[in-house]
C-alpha positions in Angstrom: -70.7 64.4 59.9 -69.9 61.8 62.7 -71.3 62.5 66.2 -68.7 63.2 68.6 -69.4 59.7 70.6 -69.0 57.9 67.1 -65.6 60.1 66.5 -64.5 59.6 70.1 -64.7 55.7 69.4 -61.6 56.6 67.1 -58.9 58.3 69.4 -56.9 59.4 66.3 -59.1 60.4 63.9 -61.0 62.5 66.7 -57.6 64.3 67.9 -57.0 65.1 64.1 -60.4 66.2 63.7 -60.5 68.3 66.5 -57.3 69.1 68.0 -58.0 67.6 71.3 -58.5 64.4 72.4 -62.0 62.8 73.8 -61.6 63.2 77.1 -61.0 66.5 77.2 -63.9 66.9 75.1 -66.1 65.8 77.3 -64.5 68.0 80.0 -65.4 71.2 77.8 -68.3 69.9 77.2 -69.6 69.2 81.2 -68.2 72.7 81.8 -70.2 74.6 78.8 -73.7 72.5 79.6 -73.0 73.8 83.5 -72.5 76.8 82.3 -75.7 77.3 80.0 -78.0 75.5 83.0 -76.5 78.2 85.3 -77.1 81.1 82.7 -80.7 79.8 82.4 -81.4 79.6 85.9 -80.3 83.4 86.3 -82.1 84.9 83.5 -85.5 82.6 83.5 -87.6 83.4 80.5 -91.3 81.5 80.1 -90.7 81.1 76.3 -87.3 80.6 74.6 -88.0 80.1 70.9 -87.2 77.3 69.5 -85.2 74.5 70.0 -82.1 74.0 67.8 -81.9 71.5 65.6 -77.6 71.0 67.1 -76.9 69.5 70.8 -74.8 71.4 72.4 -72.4 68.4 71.8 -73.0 68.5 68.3 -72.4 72.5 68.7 -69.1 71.8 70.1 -67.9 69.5 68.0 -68.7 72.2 64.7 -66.7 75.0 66.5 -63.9 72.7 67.3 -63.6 71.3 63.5 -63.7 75.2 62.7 -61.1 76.3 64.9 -59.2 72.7 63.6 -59.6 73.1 60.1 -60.8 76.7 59.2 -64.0 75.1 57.1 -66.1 77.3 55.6 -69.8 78.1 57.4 -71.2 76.9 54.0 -69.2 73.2 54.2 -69.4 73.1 58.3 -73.7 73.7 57.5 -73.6 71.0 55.0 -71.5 68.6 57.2 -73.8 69.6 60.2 -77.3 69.3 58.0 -77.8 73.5 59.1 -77.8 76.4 56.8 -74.5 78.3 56.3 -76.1 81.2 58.5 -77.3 78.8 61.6 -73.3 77.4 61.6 -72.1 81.0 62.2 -74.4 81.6 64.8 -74.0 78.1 66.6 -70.3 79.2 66.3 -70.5 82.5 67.8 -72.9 81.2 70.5 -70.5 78.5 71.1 -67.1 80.8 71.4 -68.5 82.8 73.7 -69.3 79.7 76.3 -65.8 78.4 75.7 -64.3 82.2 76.1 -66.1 82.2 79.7 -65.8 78.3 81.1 -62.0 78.2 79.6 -61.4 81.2 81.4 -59.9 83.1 77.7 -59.9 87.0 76.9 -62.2 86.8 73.9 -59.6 88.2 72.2 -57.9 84.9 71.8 -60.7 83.3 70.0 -62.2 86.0 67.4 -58.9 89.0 67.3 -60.1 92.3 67.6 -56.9 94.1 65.5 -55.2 92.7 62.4 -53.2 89.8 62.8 -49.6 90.7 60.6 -48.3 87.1 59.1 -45.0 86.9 57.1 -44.6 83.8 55.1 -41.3 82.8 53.3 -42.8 81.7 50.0 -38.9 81.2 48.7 -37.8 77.7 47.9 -34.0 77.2 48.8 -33.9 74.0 46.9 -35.2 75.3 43.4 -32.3 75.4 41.7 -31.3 71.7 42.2 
């Protein structure tokens, strides 16, 4: 998949992509990277593993496509050049960052009880 920069050289393809347009990307985006500085000055550790193979850009851009589009982990790691698994976690990781610097009840981004959907499958016009 496109890097976000390459997308946000295309206004409209990067607002269908995502759902939000590239400036406001790059607002999220300021606001998550502060935020994970900040967490990593608060809870220093001398070694954290290592380093993943997504920017936090690139980790931004895959949980905004999934929120989009509703991908599946296994095309989001294949778009992404990460294993189905790594997606979900970069995801998860991701949600809760967004869930703290957007100010949002987690419950907004992953519901806790059933959501109830009716849909009107009937088609008024298929006796014409």
């Amino acid at each position: 998949m496109k890097t976000a920069k390459e997308l946000g050289e295309k206004p409209g393809e990067f607002l269908r992509t995502t759902g939000i347009n590239y400036a406001t990307f790059v607002i999220i985006l300021e606001k998550a990277a502060h935020y994970v500085a900040q967490f990593k000055e608060q809870h220093p550790i001398s070694k954290r593993g290592r380093k993943s193979s997504l920017s936090l850009s690139q980790v931004l851009l895959l949980t905004l496509v999934y929120l989009r589009q509703y991908h599946t982990f296994l095309s989001l790691g294949q778009a992404f050049s990460v294993s189905e698994s790594y997606a979900h976690k970069r995801y998860c990781y991701m949600r809760r960052i967004l869930s703290q610097v957007l100010d949002m009840p987690t419950g907004l981004l992953a519901p806790t009880s059933p959501l109830k959907v009716a849909v009107d499958c009937s088609n008024p016009l298929s006796g014409l």
